[in-house]
Structures are given as C-alpha cells and as structure tokens.
N, CA and C atoms as an extended XYZ file, in Angstrom:
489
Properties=species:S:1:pos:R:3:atomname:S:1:resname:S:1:resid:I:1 pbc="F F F"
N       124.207      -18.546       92.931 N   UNK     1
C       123.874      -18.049       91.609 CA  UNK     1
C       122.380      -17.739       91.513 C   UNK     1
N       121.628      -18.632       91.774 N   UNK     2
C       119.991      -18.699       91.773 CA  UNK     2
C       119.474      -17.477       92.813 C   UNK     2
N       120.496      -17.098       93.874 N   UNK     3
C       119.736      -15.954       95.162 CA  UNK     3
C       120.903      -14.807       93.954 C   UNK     3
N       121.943      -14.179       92.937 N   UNK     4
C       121.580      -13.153       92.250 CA  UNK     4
C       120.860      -12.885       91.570 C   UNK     4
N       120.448      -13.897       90.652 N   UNK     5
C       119.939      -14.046       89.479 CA  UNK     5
C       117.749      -13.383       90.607 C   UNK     5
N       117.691      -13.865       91.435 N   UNK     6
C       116.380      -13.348       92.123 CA  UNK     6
C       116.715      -12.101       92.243 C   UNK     6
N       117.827      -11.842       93.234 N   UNK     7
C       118.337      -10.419       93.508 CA  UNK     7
C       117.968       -9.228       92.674 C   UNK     7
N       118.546       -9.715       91.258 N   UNK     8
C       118.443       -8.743       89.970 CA  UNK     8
C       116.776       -8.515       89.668 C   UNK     8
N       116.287       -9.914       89.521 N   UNK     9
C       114.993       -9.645       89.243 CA  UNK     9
C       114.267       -8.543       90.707 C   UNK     9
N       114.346       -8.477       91.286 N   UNK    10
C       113.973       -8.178       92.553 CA  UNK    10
C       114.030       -6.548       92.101 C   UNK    10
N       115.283       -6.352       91.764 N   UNK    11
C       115.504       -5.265       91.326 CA  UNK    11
C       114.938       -4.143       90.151 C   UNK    11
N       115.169       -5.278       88.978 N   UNK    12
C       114.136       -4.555       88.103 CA  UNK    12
C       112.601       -4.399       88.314 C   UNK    12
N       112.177       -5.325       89.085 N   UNK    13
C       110.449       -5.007       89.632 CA  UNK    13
C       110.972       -3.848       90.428 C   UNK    13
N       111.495       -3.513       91.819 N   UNK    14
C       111.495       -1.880       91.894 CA  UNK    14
C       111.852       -1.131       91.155 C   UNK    14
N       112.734       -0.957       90.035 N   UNK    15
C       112.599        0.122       88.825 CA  UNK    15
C       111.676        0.220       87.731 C   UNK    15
N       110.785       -0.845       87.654 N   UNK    16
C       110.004       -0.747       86.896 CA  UNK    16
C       108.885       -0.209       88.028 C   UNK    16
N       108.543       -0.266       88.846 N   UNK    17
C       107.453       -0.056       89.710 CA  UNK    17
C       108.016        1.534       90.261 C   UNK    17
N       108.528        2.200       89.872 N   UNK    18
C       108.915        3.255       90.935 CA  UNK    18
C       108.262        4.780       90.141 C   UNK    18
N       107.227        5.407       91.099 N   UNK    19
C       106.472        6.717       89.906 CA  UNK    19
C       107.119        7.453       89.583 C   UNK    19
N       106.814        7.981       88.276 N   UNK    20
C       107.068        9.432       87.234 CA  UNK    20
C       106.877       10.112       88.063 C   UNK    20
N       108.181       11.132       87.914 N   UNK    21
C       108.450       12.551       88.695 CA  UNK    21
C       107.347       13.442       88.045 C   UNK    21
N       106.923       13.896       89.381 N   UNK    22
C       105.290       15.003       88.982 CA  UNK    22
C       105.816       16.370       89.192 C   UNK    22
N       105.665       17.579       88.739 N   UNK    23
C       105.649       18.960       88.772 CA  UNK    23
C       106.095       18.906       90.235 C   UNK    23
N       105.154       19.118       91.129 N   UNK    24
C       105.003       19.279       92.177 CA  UNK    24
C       105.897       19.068       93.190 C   UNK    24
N       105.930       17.892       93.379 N   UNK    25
C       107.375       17.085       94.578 CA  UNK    25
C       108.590       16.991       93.815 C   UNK    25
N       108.626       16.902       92.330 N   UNK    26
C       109.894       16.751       91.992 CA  UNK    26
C       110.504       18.126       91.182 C   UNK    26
N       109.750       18.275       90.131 N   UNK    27
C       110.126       18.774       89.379 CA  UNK    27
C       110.193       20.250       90.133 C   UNK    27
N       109.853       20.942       90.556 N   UNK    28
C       109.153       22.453       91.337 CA  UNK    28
C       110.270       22.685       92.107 C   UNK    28
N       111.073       21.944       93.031 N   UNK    29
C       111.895       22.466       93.883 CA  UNK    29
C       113.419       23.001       92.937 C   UNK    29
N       113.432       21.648       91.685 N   UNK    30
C       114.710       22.420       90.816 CA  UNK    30
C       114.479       23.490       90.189 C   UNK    30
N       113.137       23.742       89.741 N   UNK    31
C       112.973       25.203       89.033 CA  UNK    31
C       113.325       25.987       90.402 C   UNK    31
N       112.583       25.788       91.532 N   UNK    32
C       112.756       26.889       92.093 CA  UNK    32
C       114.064       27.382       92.160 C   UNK    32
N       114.884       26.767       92.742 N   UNK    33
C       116.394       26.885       92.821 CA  UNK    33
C       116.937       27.525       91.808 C   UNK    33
N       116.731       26.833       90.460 N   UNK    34
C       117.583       27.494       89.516 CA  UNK    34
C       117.145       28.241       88.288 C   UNK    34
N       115.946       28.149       88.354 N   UNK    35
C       115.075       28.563       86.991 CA  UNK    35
C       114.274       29.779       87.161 C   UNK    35
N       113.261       29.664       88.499 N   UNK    36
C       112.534       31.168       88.528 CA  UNK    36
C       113.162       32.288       88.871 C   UNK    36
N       114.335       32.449       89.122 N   UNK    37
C       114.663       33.560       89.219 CA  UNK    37
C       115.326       34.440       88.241 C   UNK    37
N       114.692       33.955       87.110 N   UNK    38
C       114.770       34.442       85.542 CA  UNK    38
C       113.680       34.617       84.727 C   UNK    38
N       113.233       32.714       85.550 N   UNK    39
C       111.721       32.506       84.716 CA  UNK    39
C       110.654       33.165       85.622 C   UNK    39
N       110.519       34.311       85.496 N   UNK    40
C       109.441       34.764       86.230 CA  UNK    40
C       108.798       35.859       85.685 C   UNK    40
N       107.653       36.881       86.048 N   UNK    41
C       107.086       37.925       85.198 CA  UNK    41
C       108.132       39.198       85.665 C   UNK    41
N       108.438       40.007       84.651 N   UNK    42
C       109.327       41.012       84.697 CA  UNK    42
C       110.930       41.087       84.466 C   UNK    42
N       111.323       39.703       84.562 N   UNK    43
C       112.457       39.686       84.409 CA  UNK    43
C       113.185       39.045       83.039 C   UNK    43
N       114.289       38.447       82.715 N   UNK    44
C       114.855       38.469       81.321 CA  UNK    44
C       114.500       37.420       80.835 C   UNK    44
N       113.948       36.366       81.600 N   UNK    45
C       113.364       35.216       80.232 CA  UNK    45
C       112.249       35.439       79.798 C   UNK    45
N       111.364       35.201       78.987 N   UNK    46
C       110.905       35.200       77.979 CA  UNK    46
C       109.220       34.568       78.198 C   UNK    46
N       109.487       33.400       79.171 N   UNK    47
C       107.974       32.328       79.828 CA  UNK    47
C       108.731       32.365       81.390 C   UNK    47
N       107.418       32.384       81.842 N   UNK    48
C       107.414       32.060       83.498 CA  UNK    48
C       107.311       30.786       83.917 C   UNK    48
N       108.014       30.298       84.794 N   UNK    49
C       107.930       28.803       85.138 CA  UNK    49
C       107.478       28.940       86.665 C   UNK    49
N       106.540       29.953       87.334 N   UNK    50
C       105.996       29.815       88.493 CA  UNK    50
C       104.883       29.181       89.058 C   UNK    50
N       104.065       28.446       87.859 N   UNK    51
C       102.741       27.826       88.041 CA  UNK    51
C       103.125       26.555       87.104 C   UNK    51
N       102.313       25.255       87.484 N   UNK    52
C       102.522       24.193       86.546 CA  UNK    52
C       101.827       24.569       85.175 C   UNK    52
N       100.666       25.435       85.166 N   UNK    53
C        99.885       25.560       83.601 CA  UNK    53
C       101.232       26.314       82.748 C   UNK    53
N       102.052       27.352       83.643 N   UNK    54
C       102.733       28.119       83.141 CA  UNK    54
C       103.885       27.258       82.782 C   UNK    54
N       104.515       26.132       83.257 N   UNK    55
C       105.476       25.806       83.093 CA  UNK    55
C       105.312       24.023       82.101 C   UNK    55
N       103.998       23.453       81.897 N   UNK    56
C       103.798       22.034       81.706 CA  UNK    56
C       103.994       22.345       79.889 C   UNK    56
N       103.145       23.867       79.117 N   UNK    57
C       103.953       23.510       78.004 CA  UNK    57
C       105.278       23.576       77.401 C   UNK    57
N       106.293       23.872       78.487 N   UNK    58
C       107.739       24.011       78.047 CA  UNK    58
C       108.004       22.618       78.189 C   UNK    58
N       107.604       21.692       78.769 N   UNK    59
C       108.359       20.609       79.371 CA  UNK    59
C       109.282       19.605       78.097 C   UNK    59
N       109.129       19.786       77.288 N   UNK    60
C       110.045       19.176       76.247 CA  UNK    60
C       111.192       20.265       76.201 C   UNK    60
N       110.895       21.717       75.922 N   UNK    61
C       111.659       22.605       75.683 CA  UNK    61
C       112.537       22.148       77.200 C   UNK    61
N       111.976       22.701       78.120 N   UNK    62
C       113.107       22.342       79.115 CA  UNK    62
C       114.162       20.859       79.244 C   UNK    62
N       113.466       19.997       78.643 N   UNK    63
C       114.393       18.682       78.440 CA  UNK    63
C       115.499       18.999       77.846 C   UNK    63
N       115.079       19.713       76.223 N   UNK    64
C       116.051       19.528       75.629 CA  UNK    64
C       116.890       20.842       76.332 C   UNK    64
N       116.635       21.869       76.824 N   UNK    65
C       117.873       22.424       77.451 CA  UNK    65
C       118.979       22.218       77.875 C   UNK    65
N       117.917       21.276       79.373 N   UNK    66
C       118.514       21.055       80.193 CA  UNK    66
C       119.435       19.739       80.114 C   UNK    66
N       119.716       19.025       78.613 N   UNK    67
C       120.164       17.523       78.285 CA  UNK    67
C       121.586       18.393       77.252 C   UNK    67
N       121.355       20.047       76.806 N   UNK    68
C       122.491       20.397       76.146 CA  UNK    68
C       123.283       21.556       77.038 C   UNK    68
N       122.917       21.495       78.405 N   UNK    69
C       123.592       22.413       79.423 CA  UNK    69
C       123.757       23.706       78.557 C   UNK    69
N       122.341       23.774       77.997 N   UNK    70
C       122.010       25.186       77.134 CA  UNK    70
C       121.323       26.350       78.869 C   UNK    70
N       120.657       25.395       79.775 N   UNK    71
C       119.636       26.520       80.594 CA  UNK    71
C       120.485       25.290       81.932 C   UNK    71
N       120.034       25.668       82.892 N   UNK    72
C       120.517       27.770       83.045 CA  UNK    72
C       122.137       28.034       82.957 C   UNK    72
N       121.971       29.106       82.552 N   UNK    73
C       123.119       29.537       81.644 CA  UNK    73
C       124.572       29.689       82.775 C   UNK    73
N       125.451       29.142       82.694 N   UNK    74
C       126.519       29.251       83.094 CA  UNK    74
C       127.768       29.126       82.498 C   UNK    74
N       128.569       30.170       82.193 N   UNK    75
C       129.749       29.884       81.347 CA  UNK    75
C       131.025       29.678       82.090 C   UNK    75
N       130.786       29.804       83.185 N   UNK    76
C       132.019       29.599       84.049 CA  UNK    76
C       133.115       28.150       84.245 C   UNK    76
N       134.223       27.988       83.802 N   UNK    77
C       134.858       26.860       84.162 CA  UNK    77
C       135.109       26.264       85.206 C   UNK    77
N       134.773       24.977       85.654 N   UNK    78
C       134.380       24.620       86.680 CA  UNK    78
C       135.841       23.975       87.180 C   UNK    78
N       136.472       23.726       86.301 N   UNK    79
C       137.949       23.250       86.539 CA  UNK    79
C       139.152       24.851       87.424 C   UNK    79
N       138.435       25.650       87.444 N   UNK    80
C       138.797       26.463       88.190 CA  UNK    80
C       138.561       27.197       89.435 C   UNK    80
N       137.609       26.467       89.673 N   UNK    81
C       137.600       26.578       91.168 CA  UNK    81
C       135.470       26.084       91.606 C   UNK    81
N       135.103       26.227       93.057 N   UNK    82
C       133.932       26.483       92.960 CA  UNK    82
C       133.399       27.660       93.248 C   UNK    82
N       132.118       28.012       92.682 N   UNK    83
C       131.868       29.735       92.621 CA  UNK    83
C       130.148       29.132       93.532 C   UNK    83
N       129.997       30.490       94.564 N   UNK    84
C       129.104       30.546       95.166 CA  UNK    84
C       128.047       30.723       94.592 C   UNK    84
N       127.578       31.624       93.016 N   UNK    85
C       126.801       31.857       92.196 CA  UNK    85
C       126.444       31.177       91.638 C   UNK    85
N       126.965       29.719       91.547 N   UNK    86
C       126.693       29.083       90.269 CA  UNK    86
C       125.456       28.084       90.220 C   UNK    86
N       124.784       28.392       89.186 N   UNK    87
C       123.618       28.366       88.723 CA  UNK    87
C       123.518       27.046       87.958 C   UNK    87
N       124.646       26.135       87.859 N   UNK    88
C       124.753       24.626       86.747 CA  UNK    88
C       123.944       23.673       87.432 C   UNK    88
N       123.372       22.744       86.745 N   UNK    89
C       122.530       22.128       87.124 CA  UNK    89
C       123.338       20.595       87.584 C   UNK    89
N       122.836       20.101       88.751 N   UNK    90
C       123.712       19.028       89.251 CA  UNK    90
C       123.355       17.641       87.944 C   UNK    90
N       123.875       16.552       88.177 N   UNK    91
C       123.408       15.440       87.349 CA  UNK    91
C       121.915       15.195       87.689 C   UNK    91
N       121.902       14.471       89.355 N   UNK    92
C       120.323       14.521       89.603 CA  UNK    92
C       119.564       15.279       89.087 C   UNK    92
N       119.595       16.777       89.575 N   UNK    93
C       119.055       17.423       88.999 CA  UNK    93
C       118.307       17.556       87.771 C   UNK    93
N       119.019       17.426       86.600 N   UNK    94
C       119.239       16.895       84.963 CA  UNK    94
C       118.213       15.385       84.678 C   UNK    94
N       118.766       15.226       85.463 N   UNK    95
C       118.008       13.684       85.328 CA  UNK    95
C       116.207       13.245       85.552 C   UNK    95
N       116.014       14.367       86.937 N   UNK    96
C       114.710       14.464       87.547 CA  UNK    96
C       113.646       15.637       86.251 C   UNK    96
N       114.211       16.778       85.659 N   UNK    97
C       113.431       17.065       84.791 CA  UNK    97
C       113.416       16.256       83.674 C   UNK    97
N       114.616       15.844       83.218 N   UNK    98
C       114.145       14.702       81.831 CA  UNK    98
C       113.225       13.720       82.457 C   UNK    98
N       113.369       12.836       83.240 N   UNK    99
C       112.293       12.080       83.455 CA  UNK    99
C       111.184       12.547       84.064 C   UNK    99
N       110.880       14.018       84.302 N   UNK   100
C       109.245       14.393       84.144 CA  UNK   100
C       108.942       14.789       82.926 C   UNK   100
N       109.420       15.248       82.368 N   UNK   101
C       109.306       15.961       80.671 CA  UNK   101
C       108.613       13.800       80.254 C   UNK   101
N       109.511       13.060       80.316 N   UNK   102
C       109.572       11.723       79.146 CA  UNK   102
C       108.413       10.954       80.213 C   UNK   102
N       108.011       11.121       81.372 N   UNK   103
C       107.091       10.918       82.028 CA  UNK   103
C       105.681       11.107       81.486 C   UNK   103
N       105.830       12.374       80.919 N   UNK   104
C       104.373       12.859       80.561 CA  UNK   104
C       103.866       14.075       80.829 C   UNK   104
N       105.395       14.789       82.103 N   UNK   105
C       104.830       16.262       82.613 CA  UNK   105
C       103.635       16.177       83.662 C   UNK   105
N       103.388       14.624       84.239 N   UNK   106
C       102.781       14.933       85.427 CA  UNK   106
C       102.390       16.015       86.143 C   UNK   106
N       101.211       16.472       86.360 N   UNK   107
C       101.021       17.496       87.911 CA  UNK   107
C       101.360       17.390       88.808 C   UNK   107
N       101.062       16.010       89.770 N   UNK   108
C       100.971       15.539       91.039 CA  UNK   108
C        99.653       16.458       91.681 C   UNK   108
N       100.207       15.773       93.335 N   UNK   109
C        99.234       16.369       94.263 CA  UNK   109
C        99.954       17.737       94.514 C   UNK   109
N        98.949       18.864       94.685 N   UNK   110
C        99.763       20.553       94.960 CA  UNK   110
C       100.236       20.244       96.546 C   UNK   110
N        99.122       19.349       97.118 N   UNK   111
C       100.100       19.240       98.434 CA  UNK   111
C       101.223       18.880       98.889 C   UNK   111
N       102.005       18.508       97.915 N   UNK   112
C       103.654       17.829       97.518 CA  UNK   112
C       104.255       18.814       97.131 C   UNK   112
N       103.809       20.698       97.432 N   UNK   113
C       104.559       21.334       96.565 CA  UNK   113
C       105.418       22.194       97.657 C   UNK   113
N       106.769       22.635       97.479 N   UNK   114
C       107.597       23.194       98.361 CA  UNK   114
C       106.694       24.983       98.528 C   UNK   114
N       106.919       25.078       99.819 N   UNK   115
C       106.947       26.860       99.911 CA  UNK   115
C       107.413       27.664       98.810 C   UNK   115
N       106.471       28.619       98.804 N   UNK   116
C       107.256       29.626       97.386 CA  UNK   116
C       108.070       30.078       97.906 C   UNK   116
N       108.934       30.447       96.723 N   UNK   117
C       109.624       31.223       97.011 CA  UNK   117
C       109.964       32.885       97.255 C   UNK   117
N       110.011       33.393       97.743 N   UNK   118
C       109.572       34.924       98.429 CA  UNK   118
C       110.725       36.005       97.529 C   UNK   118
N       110.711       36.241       96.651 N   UNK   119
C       111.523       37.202       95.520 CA  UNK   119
C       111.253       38.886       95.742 C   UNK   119
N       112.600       39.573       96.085 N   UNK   120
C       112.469       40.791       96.176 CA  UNK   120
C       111.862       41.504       94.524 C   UNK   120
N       110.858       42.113       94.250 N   UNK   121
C       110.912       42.630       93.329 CA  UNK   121
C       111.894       43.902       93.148 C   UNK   121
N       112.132       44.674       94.270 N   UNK   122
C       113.318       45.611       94.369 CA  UNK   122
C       114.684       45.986       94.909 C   UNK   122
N       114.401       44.076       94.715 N   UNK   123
C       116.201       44.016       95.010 CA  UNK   123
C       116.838       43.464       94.153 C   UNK   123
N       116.830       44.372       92.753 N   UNK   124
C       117.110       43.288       91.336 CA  UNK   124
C       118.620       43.054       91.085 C   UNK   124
N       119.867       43.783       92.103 N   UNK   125
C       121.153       43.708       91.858 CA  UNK   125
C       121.304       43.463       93.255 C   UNK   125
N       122.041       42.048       93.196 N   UNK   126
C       122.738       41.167       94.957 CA  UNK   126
C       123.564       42.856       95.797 C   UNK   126
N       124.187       43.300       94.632 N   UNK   127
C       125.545       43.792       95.309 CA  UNK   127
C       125.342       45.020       95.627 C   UNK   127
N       124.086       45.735       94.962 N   UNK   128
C       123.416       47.071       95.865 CA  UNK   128
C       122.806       46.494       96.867 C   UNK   128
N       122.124       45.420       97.426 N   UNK   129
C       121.278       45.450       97.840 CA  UNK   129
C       122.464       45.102       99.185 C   UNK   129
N       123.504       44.414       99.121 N   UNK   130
C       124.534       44.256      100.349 CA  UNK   130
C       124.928       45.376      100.595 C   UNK   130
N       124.764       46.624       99.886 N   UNK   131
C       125.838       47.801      100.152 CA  UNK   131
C       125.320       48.907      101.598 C   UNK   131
N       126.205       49.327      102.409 N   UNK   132
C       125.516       49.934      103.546 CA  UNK   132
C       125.012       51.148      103.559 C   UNK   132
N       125.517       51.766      102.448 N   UNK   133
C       124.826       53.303      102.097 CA  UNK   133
C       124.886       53.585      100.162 C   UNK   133
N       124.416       54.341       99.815 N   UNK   134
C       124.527       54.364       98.675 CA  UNK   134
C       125.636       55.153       97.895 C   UNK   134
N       125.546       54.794       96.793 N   UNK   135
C       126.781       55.459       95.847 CA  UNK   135
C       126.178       56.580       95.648 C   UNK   135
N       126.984       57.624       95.952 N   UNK   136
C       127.015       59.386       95.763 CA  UNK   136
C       127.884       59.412       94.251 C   UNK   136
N       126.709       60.122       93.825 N   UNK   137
C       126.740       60.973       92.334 CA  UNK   137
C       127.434       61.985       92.578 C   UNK   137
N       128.622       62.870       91.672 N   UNK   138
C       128.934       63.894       92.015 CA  UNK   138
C       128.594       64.746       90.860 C   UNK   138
N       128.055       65.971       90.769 N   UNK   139
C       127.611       66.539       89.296 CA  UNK   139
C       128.570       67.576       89.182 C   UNK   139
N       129.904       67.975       89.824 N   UNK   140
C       130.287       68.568       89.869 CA  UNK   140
C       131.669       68.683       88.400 C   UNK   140
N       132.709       68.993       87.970 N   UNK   141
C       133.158       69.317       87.393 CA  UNK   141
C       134.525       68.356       88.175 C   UNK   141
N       135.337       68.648       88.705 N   UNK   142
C       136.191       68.371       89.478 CA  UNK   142
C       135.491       67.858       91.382 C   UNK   142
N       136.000       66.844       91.788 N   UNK   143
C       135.545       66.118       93.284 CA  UNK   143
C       135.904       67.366       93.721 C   UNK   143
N       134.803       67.962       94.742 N   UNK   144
C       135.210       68.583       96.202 CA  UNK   144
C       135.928       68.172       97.071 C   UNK   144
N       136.341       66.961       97.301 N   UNK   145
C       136.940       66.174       98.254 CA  UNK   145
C       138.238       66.100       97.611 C   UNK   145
N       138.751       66.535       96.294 N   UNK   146
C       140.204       66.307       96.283 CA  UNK   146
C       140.847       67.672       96.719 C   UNK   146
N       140.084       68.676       96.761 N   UNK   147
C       140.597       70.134       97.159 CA  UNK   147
C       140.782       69.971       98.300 C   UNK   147
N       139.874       69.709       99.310 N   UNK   148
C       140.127       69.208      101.015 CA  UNK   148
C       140.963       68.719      101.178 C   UNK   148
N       141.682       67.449      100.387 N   UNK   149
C       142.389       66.822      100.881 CA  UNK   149
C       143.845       67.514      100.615 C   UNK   149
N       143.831       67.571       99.473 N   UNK   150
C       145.686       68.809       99.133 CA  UNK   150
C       145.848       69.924       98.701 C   UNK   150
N       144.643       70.814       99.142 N   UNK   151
C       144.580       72.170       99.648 CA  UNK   151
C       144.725       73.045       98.402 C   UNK   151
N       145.470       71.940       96.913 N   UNK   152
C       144.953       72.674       96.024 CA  UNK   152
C       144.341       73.090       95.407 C   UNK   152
N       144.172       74.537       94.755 N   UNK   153
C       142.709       74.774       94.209 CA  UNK   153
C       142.914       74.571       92.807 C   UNK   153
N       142.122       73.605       92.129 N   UNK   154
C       141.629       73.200       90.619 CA  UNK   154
C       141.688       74.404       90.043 C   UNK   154
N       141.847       73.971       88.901 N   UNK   155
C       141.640       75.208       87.745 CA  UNK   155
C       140.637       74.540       86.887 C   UNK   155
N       140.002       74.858       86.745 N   UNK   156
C       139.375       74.905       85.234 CA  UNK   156
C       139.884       75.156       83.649 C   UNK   156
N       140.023       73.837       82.936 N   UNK   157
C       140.355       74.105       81.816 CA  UNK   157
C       140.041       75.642       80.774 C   UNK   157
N       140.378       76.012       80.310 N   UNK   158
C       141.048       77.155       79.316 CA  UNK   158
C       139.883       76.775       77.936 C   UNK   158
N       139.175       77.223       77.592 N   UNK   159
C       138.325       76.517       76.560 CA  UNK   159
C       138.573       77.908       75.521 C   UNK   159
N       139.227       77.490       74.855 N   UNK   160
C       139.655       78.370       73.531 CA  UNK   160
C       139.234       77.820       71.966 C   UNK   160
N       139.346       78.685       71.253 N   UNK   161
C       138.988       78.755       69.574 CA  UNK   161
C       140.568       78.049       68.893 C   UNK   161
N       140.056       76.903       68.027 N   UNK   162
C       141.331       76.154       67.340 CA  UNK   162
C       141.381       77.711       65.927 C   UNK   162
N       142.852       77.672       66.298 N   UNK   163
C       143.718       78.878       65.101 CA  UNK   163
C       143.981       77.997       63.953 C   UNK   163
C-alpha cells in the first residue's frame, strides 16, 4: 500500500514538473500539417499562421476552435470509412494546442523548429497538378472528333423568327 501510495506521488511530481508546449517544438509541426495550408498569405483564411508573431495572437482563438472541431474544417463522416484528405485533428493533436494556448503561447527555442514547409504557389488544385496533359477547350460549335468518329456530318441548327 505505502510503495502505491509513493508510486502516485511519484507521479504527480512528473506531471506537475513536465514543460508548457512552446510554438516551436510543439505547437508548429500541427499547424504545419493541418493549418498552413490555408493559413497562409494568398490563400482562403483570413490570418497567416507561418511565423510565431503571426500566429501567438490567435492562440486563444485557435483553442477555442480547435476544442469545438470548428478548424480545420472537415465535414466528412468518419463512420464511413477513412479518407486520405482528411484534415481532422487527432486527440493529441487537440490537446497539444490547448495546452500551449492555456500555457501562455510560449515561443520556445527557434532551434526546436521543424523544416518549413515548401508550398507550391502554382499548384493550387491536387488534381490538375496530377493530370498528364491538359484539358483541351473546344470553341467550336459541335466536337470535331464526333464527325471522325461516325462519319456524320452535323447540321447546324435552323435559327428562325417565332410566328
């Protein structure tokens, strides 16, 4: 009884002793993943989360987001399968920005900070950018390519005056 009863204590001295998640080592790698590639200059959110000055006065705003699975936005039901896109934030995840936000929003050391991340500015759609040649416009009236294929020749509608 006396070696749990230490055990426990043992325990709460490492949770009480263990540091606030800083920008840098903690907080920085989940934005990267799931946040700058929205939160960034040019694209559809609103503030950039690519620098800590840029990102330390949201840090409440991002709590409370990220505590009402308001950001980042995913509407997809998860009871239906798993999707390669998906952008939901894990529990850890969730957990590591609330406790930098209720931390204080720490900096840390920049030398704790992951590689940037390297963002096409002109590759703003996944599924052009996989495609092997591009989509042909046709300005034509009727496809050329359906005459080739069944040798019939199109007519052109009849454009007459209503009697």
């Amino acid at each position: 009884m006396l070696k749990l009863i230490f055990s426990l204590g043992l325990t709460g001295v490492a949770v009480l002793a263990a540091p606030a998640p800083t920008y840098y080592k903690d907080a920085l790698p989940v934005l990267q993943k799931n946040c700058q590639g929205c939160h960034r200059p040019g694209e559809a959110a609103p503030m950039s989360f690519l620098t800590f000055e840029q990102t330390r006065p949201w840090a409440k705003g991002i709590r409370a987001a990220v505590l009402t699975k308001k950001m980042p936005p995913w509407f997809a039901d998860a009871h239906y399968g798993k999707f390669t896109n998906d952008r939901s934030l894990s529990q850890k995840e969730i957990d590591t920005l609330v406790e930098w936000a209720d931390g204080g929003a720490m900096e840390g050391k920049p030398d704790d900070a992951p590689k940037p991340v390297v963002r096409c500015s002109r590759c703003r759609w996944t599924l052009m950018s996989r495609r092997r040649e591009p989509l042909s416009i046709s300005t034509s009236f009727y496809p050329p390519t359906l005459q080739k294929i069944s040798g019939y020749r199109w007519r052109k509608p009849v454009q007459g005056t209503a009697s």
